[in-house]
N, C-alpha and C positions, 0 to 999 in steps of 0.2 A: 475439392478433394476431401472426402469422408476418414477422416484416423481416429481411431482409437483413442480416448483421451481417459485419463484415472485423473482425478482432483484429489488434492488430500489437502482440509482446511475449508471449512462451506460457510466460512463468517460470512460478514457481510460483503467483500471485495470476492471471493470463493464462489459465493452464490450466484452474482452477476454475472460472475467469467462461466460461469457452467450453463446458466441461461442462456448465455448469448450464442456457446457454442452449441448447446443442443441444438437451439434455432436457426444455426447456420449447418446441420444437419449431421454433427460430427457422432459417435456412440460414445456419450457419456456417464461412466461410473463414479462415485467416487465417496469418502469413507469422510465423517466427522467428529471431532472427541463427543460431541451433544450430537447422538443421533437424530436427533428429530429435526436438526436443518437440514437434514440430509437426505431427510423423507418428505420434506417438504415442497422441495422440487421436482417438478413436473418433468419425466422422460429421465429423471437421473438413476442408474441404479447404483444400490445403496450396497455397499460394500462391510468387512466385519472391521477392516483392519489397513493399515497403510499396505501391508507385507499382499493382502490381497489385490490393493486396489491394482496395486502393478499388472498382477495375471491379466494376460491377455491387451492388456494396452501398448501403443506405441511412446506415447508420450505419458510421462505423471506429472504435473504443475501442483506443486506444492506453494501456499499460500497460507500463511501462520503469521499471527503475531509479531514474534520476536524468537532470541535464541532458545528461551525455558521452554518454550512451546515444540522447536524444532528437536530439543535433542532425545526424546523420544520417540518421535517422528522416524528419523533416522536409527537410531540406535537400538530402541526395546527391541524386546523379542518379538513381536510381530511387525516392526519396522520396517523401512525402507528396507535397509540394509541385509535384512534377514531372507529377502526373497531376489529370486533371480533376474539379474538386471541386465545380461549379456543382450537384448535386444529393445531394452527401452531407453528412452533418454528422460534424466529427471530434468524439468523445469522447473527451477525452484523461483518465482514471481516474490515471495518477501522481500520485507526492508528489515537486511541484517549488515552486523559491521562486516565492513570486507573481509578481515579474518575471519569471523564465522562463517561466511561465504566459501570461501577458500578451504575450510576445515571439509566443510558439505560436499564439496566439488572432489578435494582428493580423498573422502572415505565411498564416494560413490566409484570415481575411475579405479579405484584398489581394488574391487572386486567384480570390476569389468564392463561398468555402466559407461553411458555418457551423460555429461550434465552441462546444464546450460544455464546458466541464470540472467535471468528479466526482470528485475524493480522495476515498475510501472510510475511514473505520473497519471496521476488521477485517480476522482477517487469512484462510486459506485454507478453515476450517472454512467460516464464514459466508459466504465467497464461493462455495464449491457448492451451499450451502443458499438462497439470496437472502436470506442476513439482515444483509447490509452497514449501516451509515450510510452515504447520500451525500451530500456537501456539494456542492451545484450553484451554477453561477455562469455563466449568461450570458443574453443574448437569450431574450426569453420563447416567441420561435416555434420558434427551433431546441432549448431545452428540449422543449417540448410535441412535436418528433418524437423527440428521445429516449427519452421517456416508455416505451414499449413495455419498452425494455431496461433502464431503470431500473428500472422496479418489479419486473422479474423479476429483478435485482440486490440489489436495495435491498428491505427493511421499514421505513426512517425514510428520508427524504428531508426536508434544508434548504436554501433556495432562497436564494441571494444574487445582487448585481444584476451583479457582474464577477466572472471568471473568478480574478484575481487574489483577491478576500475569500474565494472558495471556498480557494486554496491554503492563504493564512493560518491560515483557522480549522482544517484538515487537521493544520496543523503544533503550530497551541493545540493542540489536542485529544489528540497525542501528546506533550507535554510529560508535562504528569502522569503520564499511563498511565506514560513510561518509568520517573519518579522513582519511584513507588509501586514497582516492581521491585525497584529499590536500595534502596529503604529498609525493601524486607523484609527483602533478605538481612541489612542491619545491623541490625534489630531480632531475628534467628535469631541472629545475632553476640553479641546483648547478652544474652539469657537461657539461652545454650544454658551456661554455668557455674552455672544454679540449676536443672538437673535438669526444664528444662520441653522436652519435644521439638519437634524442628520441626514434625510434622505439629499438632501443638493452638496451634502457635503462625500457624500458616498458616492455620488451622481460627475461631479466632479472632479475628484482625486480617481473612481475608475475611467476618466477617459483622458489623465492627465499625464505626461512623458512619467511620473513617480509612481503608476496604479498598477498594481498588477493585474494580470487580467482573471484572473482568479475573482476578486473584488466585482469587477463586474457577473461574474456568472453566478454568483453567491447572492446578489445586491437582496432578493425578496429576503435570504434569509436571515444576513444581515440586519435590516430594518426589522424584521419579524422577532431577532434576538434584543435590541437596543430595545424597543417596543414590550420588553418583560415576555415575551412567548416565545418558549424554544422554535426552532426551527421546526418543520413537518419532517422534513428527509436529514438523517446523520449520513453523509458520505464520510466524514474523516472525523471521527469523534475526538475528544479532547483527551480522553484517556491514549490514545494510539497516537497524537501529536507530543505527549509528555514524551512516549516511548521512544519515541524518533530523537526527541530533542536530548533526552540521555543518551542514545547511540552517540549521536553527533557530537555530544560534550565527551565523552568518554575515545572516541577517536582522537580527537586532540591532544586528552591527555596520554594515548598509548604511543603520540607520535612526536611527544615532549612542546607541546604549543597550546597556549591559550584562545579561546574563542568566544571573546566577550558577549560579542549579539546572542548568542548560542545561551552562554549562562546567563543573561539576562531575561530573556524570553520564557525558557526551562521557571526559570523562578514565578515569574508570572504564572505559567500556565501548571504549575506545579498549586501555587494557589489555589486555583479556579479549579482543579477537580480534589483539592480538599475539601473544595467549599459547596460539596455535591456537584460539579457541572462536569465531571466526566464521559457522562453519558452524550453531549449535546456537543452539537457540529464545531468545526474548527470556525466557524461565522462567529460563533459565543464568545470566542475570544478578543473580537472588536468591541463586545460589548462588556466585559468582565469590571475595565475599570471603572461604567457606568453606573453599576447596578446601584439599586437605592442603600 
């Protein structure tokens, strides 16, 4: 089924989802802050503005950053908000705090949209392939129009009843995945003085009840970071893992709880893109504590 789709956000996650749905044959617009990602896709047309991309689309999948990025998005004068929404539904696919979430969802419904929000697991491989997880959160009918672009998105789909529990479980769910990074690189840290190499110890702990499976589909780049050479492919750069890991610390503190692993990790990878590695895959961060 062919729908209408508006993108707004052509990063690197943005560009995938609109490649994959061009090629699953859907009519794709969609508008960028850096127009030139946005011109750089093939079959997409390039739009002036978010308030535009809307015209004429069923769906608009909004895919940003963080909140700095979204609330112009929504709000400016050529905004989300400033164009007519009684027949689209927004999909807003970011990883934002739940209450930002929530904020996006009732200034869209206030002026008679429907919204739906989908934080994805995974990061660029599987977004051109459609083998995402989507965590979905809202209204059951304006789900069920999104449907089209999810399953060509997505191969797991979980359904929750607010927009907001979708963000939460987006941000659970990167918790782990980050720690298991860092606690490779300090497990390479701790055997690499009894002659056991990275690659059997990477080879190892991914197929081990402890390894996330992450760790295995990373493993070349991985090695290719321990080994002093950035990765070839960033899917999840270290700058955009910092981002997460302040959401995720900043949740805890807005809900009176502490989250050690969280501020532990944050601090680490808070280093590592002081120390220029923001641009390079979240694999770098196995390797951070190694470097010479």
């Amino acid at each position: 089924m062919s729908v209408r789709v508006g993108m707004v956000g052509l990063g690197r996650m943005g560009a995938a989802m609109a490649a994959r749905l061009i090629e699953r044959g859907h009519q794709v617009s969609g508008w960028n802050r850096t127009a030139s990602r946005a011109e750089a896709i093939a079959g997409l047309t390039v739009k002036a503005s978010p308030a535009e991309t809307v015209a004429g689309a069923d769906i608009v999948i909004v895919m940003l950053l963080d909140e700095e990025a979204a609330r112009p998005v929504y709000h400016g004068d050529a905004g989300l908000l400033a164009a007519d929404l009684k027949d689209t539904v927004i999909l807003d696919m970011s990883t934002l705090k739940p209450r930002d979430m929530l904020a996006n969802a009732e200034a869209v419904r206030a002026v008679g949209g429907a919204f739906v929000a989908c934080p994805v697991g995974g990061t660029v491989g599987p977004a051109r392939s459609g083998k995402l997880l989507g965590l979905v959160g809202g209204e059951p009918a304006a789900v069920e129009r999104a449907l089209p672009v999810l399953n060509d998105l997505c191969d797991r789909i979980e359904r929750f009843a607010e927009p907001e529990a979708a963000s939460a479980m987006k941000l659970a769910i990167n918790l782990p995945l980050l720690a298991a990074f860092q606690a490779l690189g300090e497990s390479i840290l701790m055997t690499r003085d009894y002659g056991i190499a990275p690659d059997r110890v990477v080879s190892i702990i991914g197929q081990s009840p402890g390894g996330a499976p992450a760790i295995g589909l990373r493993r070349e780049a991985i090695l290719s970071e321990i080994g002093g050479k950035p990765a070839s492919m960033v899917g999840f750069s270290l700058d955009a893992v910092e981002k997460d890991l302040r959401l995720i610390d900043e949740v805890g503190g807005e809900a009176g709880f502490d989250l050690p692993l969280a501020e532990s990790v944050r601090g680490q990878v808070h280093d590592a893109v002081r120390e220029g590695w923001g641009e390079r895959d979240l694999a770098a961060l196995a390797a951070f504590n190694l470097r010479a």
